[in-house]
N, C-alpha and C positions, 0 to 999 in steps of 0.2 A: 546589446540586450534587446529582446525581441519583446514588446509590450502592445497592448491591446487595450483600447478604453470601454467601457462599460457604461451604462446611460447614467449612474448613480454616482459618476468621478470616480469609481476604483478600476486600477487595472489590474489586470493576469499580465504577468509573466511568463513567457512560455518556455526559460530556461529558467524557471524558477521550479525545483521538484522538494514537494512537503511527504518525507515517508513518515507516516502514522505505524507507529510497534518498531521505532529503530532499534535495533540492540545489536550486538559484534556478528551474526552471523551474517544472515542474506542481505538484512540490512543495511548490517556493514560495508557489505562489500556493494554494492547500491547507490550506495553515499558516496565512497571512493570513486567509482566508474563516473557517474556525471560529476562531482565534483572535479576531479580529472578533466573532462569533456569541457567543462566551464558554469558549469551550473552553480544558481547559487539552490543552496542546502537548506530545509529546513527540516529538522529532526524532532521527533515526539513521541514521548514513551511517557510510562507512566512515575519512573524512578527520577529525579534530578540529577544523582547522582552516577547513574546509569548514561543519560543522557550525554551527562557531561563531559562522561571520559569519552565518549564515542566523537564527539565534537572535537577533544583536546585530538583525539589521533588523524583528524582529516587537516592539520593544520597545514601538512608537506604539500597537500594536494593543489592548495591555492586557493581555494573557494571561499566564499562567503557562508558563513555557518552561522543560523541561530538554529536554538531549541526552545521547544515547546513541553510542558507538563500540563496530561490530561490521562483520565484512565481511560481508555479505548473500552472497556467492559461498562463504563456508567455512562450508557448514550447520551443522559441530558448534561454530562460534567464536558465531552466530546463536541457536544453540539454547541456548548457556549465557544470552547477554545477556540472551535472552527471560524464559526462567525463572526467572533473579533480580529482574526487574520483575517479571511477573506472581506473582510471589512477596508483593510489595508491599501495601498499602492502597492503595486506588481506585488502583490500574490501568485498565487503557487497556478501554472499553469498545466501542472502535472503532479499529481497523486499516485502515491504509493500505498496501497492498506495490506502494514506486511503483521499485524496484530494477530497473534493465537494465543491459544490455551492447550497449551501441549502435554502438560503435568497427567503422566498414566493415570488409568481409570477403566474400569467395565461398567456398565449399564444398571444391570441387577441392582448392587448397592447404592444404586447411587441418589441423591435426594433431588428434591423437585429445583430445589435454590441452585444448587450441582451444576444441575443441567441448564439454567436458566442463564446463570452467569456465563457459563460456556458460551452459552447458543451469541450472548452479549456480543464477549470479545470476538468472537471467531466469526459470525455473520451479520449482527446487527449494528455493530461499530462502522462496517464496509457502507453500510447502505443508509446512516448516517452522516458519514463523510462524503458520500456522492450527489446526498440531498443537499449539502450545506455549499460544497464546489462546483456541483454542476450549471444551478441558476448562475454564477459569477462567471463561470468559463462560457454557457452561452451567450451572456452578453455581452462577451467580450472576443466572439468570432470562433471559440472552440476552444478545446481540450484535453488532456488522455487522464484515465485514471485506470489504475491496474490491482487487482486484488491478485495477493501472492498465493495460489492454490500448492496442492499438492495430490503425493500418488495412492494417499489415504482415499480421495474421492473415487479411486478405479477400483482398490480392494483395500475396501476397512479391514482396522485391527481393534479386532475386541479389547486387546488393551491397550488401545488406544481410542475410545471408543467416541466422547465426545466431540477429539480429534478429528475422527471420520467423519461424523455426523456434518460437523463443521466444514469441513471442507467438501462434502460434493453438496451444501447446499450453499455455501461461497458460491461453486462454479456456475449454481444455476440461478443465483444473484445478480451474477455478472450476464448471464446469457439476456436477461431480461433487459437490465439495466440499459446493455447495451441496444437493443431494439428500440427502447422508450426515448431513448438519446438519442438515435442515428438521425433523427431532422436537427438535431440541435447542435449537430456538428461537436457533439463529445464523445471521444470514442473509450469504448469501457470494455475490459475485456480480463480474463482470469490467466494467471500465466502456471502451470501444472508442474510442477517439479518434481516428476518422474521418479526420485530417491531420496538417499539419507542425505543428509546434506555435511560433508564435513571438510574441513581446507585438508588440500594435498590429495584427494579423491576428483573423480572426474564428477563429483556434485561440489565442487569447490567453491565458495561465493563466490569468489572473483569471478570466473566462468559461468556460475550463472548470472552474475551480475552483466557481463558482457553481452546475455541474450537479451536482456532487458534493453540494453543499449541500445539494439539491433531492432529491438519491435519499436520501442521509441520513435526510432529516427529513421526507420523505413519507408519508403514510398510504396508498397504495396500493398493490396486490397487488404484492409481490415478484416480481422475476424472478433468473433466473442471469447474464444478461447486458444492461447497458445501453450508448446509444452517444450520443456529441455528434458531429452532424456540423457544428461548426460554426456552428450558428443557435439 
């Protein structure tokens, strides 16, 4: 187990990966893939019960699994969760913010609260979770943290609207984040999933989850944004 101490006694873990929005799809398959690899897991959704069956299915895998209950859409209820784990020994030296709000919708009707809570879960949970990990991962020599994008940010769908919105201002969350980080050796970056996402389709978790693997544990030049289209 690869650990890092921090000037405050806590450490990061840096096979330690916390995804924030787990649920059975990209998530899921996320959680399999480093679980698999050797990582220990920590999962967090808003449902307990959600959570918990995702936890019960990673048992084969071997990993060390807790979960977390927090809403990713109520920043200050996220921002407490965050900062009593990363409070912790070996915390999470890798973040996952795979949180949306995907439930159709167009723009027109829609109310201000609507949109607000959107904008929550879909971008302002991401950059809540970055404030709470990244002071812990710098002082503790680095870190990766990756917001799950998609192909909503290249061509919105009006009915999918706050979906859109959401995601090409994730990816330009990430672009920044990542810049304001780069002396502090945390590396932050948006990962674009090019399609629908469904198992047994060439957008299958598992396969993208594998790309995740692959930007993780790469040696090559960082970027702000990476993308699977699929292949």
């Amino acid at each position: 187990m690869t650990s890092s101490q921090a000037p405050d006694g806590a450490t990061i873990d840096q096979r330690h990966l916390l995804i924030v929005g787990a649920g059975p799809g990209v998530g899921g398959g996320i959680a399999r893939r480093f679980g698999q690899g050797g990582y220990h897991v920590t999962l967090l959704a808003r449902s307990t019960d959600r959570v918990g069956k995702l936890a019960d299915g990673l048992v084969d895998t071997g990993a060390v699994v807790n979960t977390l209950t927090a809403d990713a859409g109520d920043p200050e209820d996220l921002r407490a969760t965050l900062t009593s784990l990363y409070a912790r020994a070996e915390a999470p030296g890798l973040l996952i913010y795979n949180a949306a709000q995907g439930t159709p919708d167009s723009l027109m009707p829609s109310e201000a609260s609507d949109l607000h809570r959107a904008y929550d879960v879909d971008v302002v949970g991401a950059v809540v979770a970055t404030q709470v990990a990244a002071p812990a991962m710098q002082a503790a020599g680095g870190g990766t943290i990756l917001f799950t994008g998609g192909g909503f940010a290249d061509h919105p769908v009006p009915a999918l609207a706050t979906l859109s919105l959401g995601k090409a201002a994730l990816r330009s969350a990430a672009t920044i984040l990542s810049a304001e980080l780069a002396d502090a050796r945390v590396r932050v970056a948006s990962v674009t999933i090019a399609g629908q996402v469904a198992p047994g389709t060439p957008f299958d978790p598992d396969r993208i989850a594998e790309r995740y693997w692959q930007i993780v544990n790469s040696d090559g030049d960082w970027q702000s944004e990476f993308r699977f289209e699929g292949s």
